[in-house]
TIMI-2910 file (N, C-alpha, C, CB; in pm, 1 decimal, decimal comma, always signed):
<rs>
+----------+----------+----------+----------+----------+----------+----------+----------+----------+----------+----------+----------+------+
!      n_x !      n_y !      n_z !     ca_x !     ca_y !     ca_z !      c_x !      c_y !      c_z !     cb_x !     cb_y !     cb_z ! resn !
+----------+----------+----------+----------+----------+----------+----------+----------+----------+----------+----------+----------+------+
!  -1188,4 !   -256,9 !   +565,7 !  -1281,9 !   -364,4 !   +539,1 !  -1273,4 !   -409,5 !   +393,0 !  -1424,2 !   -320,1 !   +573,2 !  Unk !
!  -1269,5 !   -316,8 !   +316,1 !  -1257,5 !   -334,2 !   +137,8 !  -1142,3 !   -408,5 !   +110,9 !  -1238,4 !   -186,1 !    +44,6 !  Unk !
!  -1010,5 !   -347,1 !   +173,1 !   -888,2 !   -423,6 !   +163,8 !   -881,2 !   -563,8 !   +198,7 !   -799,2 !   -366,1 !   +236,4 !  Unk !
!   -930,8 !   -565,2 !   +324,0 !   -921,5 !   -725,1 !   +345,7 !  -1017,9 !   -855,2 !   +255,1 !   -964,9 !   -738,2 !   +504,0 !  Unk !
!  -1136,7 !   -778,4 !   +200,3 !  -1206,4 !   -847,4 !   +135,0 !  -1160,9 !   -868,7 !    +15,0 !  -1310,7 !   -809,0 !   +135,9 !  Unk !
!  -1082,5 !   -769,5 !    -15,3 !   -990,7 !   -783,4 !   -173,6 !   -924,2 !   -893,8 !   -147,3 !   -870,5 !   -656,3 !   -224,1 !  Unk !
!   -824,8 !   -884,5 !    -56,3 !   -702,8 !   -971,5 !     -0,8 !   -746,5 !  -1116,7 !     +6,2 !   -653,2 !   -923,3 !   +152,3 !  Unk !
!   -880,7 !  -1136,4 !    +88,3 !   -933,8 !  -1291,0 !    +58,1 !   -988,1 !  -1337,3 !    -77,2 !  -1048,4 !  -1321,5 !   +148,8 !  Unk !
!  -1009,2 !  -1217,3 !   -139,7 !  -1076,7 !  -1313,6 !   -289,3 !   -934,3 !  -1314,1 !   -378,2 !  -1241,5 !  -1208,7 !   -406,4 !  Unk !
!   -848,4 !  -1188,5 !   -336,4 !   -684,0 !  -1263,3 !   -438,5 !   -637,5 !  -1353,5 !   -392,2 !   -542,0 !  -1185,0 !   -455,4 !  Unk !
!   -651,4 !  -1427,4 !   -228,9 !   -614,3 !  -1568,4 !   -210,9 !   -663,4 !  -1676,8 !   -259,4 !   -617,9 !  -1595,3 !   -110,7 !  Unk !
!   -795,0 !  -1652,6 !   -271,9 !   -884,1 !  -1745,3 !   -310,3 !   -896,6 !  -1794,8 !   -419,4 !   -975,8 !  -1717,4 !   -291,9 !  Unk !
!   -820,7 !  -1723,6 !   -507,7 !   -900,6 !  -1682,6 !   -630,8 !   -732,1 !  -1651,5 !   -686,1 !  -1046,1 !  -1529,5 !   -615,9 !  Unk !
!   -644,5 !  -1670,2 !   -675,2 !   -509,8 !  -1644,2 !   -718,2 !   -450,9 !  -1711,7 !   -925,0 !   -416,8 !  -1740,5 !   -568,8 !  Unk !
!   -508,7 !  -1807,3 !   -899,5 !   -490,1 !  -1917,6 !  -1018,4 !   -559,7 !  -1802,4 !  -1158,0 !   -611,5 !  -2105,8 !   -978,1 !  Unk !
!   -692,8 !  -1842,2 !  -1101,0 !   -768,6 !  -1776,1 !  -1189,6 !   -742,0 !  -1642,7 !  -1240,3 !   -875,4 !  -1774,6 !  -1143,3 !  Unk !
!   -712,4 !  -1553,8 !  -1129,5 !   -621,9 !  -1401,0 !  -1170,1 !   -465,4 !  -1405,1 !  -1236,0 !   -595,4 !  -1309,8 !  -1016,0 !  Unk !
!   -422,8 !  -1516,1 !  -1202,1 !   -310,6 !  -1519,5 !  -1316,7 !   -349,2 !  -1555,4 !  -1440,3 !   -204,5 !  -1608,5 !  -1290,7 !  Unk !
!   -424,0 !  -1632,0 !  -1454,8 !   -465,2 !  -1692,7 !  -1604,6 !   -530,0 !  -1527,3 !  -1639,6 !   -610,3 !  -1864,7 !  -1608,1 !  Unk !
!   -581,5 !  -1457,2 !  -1627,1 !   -627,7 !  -1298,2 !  -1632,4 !   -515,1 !  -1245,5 !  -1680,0 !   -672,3 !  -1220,0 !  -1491,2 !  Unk !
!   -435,4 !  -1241,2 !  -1598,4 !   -324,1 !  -1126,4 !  -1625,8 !   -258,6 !  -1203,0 !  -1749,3 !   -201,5 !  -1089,4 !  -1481,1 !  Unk !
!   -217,2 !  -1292,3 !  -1744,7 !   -133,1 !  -1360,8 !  -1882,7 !   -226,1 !  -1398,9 !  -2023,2 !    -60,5 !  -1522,7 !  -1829,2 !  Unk !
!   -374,0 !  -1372,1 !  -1997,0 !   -439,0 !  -1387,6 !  -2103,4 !   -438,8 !  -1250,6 !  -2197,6 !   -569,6 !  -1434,7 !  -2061,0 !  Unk !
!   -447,7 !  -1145,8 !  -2091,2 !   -469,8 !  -1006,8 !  -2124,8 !   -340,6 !   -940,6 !  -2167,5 !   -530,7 !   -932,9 !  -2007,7 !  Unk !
!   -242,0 !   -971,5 !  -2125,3 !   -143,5 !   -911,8 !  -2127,0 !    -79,2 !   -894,3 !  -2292,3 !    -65,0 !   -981,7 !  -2026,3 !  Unk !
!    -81,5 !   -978,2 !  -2395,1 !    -60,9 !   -948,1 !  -2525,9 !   -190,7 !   -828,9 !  -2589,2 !    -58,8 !  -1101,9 !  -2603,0 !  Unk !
!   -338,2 !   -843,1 !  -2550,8 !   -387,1 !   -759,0 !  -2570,2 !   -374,3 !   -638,7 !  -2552,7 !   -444,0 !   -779,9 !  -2550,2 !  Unk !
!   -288,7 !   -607,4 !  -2439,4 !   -283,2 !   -492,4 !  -2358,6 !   -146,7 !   -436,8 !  -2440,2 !   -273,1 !   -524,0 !  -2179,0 !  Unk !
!    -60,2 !   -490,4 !  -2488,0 !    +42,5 !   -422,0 !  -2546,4 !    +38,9 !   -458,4 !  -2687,7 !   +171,6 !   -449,3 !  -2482,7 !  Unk !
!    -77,1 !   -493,2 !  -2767,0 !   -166,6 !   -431,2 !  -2854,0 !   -162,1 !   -305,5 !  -2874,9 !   -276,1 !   -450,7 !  -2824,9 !  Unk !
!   -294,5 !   -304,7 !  -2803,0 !   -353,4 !   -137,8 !  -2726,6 !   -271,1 !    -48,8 !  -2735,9 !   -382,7 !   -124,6 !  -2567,5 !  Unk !
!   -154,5 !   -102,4 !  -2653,8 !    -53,5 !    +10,3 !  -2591,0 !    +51,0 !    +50,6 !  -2740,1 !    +60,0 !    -73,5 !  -2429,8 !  Unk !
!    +86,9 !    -51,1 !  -2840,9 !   +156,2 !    -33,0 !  -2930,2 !    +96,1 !    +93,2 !  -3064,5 !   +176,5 !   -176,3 !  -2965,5 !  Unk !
!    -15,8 !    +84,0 !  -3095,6 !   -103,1 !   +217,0 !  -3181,9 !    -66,3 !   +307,8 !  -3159,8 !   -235,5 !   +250,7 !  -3168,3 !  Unk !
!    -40,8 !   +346,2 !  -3000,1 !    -19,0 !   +549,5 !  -3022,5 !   +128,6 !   +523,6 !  -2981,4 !   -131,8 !   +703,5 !  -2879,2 !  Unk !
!   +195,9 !   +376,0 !  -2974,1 !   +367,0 !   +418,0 !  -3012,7 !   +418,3 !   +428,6 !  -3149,9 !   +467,6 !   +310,7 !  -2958,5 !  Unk !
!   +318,9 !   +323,9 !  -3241,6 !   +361,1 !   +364,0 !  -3427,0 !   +276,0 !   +475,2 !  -3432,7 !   +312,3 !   +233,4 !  -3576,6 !  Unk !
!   +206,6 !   +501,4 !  -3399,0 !   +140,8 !   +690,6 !  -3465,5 !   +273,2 !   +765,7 !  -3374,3 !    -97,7 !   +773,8 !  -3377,8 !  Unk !
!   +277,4 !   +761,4 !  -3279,5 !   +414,1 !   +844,6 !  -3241,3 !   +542,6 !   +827,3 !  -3316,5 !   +455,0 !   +812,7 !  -3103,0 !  Unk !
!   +573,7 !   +723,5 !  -3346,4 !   +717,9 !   +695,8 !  -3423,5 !   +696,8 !   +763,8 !  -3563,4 !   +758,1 !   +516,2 !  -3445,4 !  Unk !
!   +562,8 !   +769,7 !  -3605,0 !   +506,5 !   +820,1 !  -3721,4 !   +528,5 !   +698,5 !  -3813,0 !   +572,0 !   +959,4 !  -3771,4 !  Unk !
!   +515,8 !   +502,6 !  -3734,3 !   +528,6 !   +437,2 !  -3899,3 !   +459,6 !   +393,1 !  -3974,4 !   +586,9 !   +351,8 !  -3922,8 !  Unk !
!   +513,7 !   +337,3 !  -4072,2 !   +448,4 !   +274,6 !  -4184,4 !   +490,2 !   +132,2 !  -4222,4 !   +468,0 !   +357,9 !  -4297,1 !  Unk !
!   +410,4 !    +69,3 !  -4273,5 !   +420,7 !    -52,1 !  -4327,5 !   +327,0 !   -132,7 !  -4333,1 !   +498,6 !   -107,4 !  -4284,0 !  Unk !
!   +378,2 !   -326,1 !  -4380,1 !   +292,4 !   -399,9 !  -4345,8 !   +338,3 !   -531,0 !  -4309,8 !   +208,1 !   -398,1 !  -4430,9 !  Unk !
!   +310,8 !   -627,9 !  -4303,7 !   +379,3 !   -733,8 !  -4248,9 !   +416,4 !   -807,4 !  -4286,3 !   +351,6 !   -780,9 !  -4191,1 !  Unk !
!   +450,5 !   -764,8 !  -4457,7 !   +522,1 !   -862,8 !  -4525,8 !   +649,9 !   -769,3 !  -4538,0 !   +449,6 !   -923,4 !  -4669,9 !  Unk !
!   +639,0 !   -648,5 !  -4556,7 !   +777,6 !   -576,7 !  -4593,9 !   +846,6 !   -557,4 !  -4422,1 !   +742,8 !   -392,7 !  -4694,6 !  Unk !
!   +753,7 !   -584,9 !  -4300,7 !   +843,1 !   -509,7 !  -4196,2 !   +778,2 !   -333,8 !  -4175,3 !  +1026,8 !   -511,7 !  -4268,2 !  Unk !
!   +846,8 !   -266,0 !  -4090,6 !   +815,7 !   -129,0 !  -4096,9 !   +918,3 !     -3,1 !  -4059,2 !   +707,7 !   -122,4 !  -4016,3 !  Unk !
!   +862,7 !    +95,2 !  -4104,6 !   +984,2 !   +177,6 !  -4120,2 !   +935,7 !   +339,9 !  -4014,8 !  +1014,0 !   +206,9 !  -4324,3 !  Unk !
!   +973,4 !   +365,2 !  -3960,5 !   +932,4 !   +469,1 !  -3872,3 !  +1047,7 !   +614,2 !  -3869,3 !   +919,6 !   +389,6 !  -3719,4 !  Unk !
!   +946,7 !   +707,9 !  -3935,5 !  +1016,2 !   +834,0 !  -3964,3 !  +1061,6 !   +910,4 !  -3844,7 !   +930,5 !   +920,3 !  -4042,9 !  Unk !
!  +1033,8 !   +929,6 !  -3757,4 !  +1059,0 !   +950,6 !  -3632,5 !  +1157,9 !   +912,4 !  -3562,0 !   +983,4 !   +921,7 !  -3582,0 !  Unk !
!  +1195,3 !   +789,7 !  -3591,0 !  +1296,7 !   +725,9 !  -3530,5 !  +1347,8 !   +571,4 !  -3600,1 !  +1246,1 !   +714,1 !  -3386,2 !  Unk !
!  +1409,3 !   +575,3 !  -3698,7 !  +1453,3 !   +466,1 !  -3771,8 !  +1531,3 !   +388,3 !  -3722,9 !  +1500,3 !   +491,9 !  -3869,4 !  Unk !
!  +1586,8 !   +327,3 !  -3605,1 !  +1665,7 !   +322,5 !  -3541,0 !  +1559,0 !   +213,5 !  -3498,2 !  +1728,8 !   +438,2 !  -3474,7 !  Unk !
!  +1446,1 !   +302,7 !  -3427,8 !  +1376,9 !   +181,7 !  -3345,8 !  +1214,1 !    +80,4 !  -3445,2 !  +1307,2 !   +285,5 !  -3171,5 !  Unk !
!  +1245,3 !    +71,1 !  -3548,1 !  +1163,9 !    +37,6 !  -3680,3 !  +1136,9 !   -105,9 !  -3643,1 !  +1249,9 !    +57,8 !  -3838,3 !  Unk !
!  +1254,3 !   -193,1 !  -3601,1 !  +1265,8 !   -320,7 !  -3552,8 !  +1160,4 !   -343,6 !  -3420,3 !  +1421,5 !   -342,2 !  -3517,1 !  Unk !
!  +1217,3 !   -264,3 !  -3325,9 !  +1166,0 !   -295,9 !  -3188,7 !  +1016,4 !   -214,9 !  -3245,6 !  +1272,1 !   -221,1 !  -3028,3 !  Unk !
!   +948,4 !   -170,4 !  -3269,5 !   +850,1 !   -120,4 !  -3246,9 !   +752,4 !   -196,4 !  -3382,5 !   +876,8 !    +39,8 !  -3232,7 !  Unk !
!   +839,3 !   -298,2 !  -3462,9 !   +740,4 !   -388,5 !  -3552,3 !   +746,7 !   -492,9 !  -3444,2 !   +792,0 !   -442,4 !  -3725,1 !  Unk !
!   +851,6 !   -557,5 !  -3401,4 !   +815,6 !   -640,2 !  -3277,4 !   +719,4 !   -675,5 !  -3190,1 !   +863,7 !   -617,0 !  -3215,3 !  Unk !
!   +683,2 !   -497,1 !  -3096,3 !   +591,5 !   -513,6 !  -2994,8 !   +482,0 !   -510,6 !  -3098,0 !   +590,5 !   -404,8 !  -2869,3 !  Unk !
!   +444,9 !   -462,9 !  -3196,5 !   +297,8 !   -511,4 !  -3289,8 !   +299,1 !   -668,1 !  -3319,5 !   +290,3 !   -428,0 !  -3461,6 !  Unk !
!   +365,0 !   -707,6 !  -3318,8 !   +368,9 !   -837,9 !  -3340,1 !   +320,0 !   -970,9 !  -3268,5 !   +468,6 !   -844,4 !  -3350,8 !  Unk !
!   +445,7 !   -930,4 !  -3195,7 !   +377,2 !  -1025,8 !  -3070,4 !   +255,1 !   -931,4 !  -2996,4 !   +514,4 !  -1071,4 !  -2933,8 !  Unk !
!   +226,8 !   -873,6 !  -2978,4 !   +137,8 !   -781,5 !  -2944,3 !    -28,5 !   -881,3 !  -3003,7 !   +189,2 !   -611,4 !  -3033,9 !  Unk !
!    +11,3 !   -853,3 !  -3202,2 !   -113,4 !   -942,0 !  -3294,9 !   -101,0 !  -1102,6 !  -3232,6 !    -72,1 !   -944,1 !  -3504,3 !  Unk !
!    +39,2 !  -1189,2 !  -3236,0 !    +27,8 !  -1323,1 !  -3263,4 !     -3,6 !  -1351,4 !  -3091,4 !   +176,9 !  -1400,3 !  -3349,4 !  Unk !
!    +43,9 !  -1289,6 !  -3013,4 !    +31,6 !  -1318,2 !  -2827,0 !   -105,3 !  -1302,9 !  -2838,4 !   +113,4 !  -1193,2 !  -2691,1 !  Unk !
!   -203,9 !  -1282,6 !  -2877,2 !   -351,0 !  -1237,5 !  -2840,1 !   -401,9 !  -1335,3 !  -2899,7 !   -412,4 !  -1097,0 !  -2884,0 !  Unk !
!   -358,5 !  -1405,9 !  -3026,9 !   -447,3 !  -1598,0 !  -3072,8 !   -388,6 !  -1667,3 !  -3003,4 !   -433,3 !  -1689,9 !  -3237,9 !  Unk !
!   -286,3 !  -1660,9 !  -2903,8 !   -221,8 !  -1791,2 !  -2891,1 !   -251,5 !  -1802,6 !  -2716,5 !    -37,3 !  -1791,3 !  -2951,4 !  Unk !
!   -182,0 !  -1659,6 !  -2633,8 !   -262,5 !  -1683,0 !  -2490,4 !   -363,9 !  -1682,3 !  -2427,2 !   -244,3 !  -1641,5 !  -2429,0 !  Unk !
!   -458,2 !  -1568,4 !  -2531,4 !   -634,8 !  -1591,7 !  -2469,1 !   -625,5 !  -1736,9 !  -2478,1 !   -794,0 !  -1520,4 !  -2579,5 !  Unk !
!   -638,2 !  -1808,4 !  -2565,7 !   -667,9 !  -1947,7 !  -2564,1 !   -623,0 !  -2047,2 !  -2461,1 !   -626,4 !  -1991,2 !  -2672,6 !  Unk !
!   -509,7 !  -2019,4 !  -2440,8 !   -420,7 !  -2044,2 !  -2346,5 !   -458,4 !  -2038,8 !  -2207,6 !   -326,8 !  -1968,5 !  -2365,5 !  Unk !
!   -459,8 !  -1957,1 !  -2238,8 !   -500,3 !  -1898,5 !  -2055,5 !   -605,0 !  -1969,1 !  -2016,5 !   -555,2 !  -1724,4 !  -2024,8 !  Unk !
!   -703,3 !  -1925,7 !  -2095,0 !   -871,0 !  -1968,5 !  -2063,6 !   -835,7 !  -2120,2 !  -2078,9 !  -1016,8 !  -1902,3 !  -2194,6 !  Unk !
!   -751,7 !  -2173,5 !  -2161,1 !   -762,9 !  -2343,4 !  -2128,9 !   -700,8 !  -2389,8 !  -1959,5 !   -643,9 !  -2437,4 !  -2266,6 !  Unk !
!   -615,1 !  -2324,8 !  -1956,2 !   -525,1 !  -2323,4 !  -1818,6 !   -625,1 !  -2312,1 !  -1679,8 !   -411,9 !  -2175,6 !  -1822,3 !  Unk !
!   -704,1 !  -2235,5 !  -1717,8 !   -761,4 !  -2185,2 !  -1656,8 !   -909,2 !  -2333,9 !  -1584,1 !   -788,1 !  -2047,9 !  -1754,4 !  Unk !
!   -980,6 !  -2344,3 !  -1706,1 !  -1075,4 !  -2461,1 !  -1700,6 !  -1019,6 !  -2594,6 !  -1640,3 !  -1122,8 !  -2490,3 !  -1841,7 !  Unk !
!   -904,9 !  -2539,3 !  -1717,5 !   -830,9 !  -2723,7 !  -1663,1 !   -774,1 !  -2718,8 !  -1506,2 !   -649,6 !  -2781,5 !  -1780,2 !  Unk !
!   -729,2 !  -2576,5 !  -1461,7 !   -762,4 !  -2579,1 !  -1300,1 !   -880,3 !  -2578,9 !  -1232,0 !   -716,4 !  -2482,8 !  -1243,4 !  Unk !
!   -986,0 !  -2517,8 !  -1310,4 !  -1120,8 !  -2552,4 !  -1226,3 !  -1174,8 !  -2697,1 !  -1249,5 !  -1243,7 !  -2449,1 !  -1268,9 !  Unk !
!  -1107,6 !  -2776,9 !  -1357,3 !  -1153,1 !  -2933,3 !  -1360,7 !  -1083,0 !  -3004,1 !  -1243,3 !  -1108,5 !  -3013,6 !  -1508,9 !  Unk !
!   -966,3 !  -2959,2 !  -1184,2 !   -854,1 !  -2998,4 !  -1127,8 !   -927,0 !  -3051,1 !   -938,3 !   -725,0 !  -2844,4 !  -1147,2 !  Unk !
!   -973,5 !  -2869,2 !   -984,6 !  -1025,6 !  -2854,3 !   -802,7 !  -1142,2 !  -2912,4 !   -800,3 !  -1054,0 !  -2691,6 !   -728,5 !  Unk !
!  -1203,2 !  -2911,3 !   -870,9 !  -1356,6 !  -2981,0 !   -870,1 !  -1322,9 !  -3129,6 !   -840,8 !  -1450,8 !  -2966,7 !  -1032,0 !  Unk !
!  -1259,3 !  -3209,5 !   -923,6 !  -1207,2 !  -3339,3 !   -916,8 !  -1155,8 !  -3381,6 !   -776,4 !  -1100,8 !  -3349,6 !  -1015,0 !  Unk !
!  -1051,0 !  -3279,1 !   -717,0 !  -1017,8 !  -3278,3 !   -561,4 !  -1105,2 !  -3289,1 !   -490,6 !   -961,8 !  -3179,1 !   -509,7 !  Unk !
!  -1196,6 !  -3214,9 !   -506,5 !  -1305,5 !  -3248,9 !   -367,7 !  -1355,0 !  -3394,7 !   -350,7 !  -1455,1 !  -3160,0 !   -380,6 !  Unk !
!  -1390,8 !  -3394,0 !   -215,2 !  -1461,9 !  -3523,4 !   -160,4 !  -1584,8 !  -3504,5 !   -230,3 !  -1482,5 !  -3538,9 !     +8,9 !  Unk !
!  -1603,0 !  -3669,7 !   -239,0 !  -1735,4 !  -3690,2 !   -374,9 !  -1873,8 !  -3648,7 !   -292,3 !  -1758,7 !  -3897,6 !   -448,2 !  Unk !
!  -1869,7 !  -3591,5 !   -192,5 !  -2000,8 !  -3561,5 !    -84,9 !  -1989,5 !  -3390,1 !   -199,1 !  -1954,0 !  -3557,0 !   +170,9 !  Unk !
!  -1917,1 !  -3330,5 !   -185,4 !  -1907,3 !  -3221,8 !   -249,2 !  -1945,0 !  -3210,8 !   -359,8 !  -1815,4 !  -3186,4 !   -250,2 !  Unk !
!  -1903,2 !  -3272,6 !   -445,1 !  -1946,8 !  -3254,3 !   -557,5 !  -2066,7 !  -3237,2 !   -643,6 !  -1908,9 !  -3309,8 !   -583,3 !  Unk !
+----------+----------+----------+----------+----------+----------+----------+----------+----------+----------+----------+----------+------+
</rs>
């Protein structure tokens, strides 16, 4: 019973859960990037770049995912949530004017 009720509100409701997942998703590898520079053990800041004692090798890729990680989180929340309004202006507009 739970399943199927899930199943009709992810049909229903599909648009809106993508604008979710792609809003969240720079936040989320945020999050996820902190206990990979405390693991790499690095350091830095974002004018010099960073340097990771642990593994110098991966200093690049792991200033990267902080990066886009910081700049993906001003640019798709906004994003999303605009994407998002402007499909619920979309469907609202679709309906017959009795609806509205």
């Amino acid at each position: 019973m739970r399943a199927a009720a899930l199943r009709r509100f992810a049909v229903r409701c599909w648009f809106g859960l993508l604008c979710i997942v792609l809003g969240l998703a720079p936040v989320l590898l945020l999050l996820l990037s902190w206990p990979l520079l405390r693991l790499l053990g690095c350091e830095g800041n974002e004018g010099s770049g960073m340097q990771c004692a642990a593994a110098p090798g991966l200093s690049d890729a792991a200033y990267s995912v902080l990066m886009i990680g910081a700049w993906g989180s001003m640019f798709t929340l906004p994003s999303a949530l605009m994407l998002y309004l402007a499909g619920v202006g979309v469907r609202w507009l679709a309906r017959p004017p009795v609806q509205r």
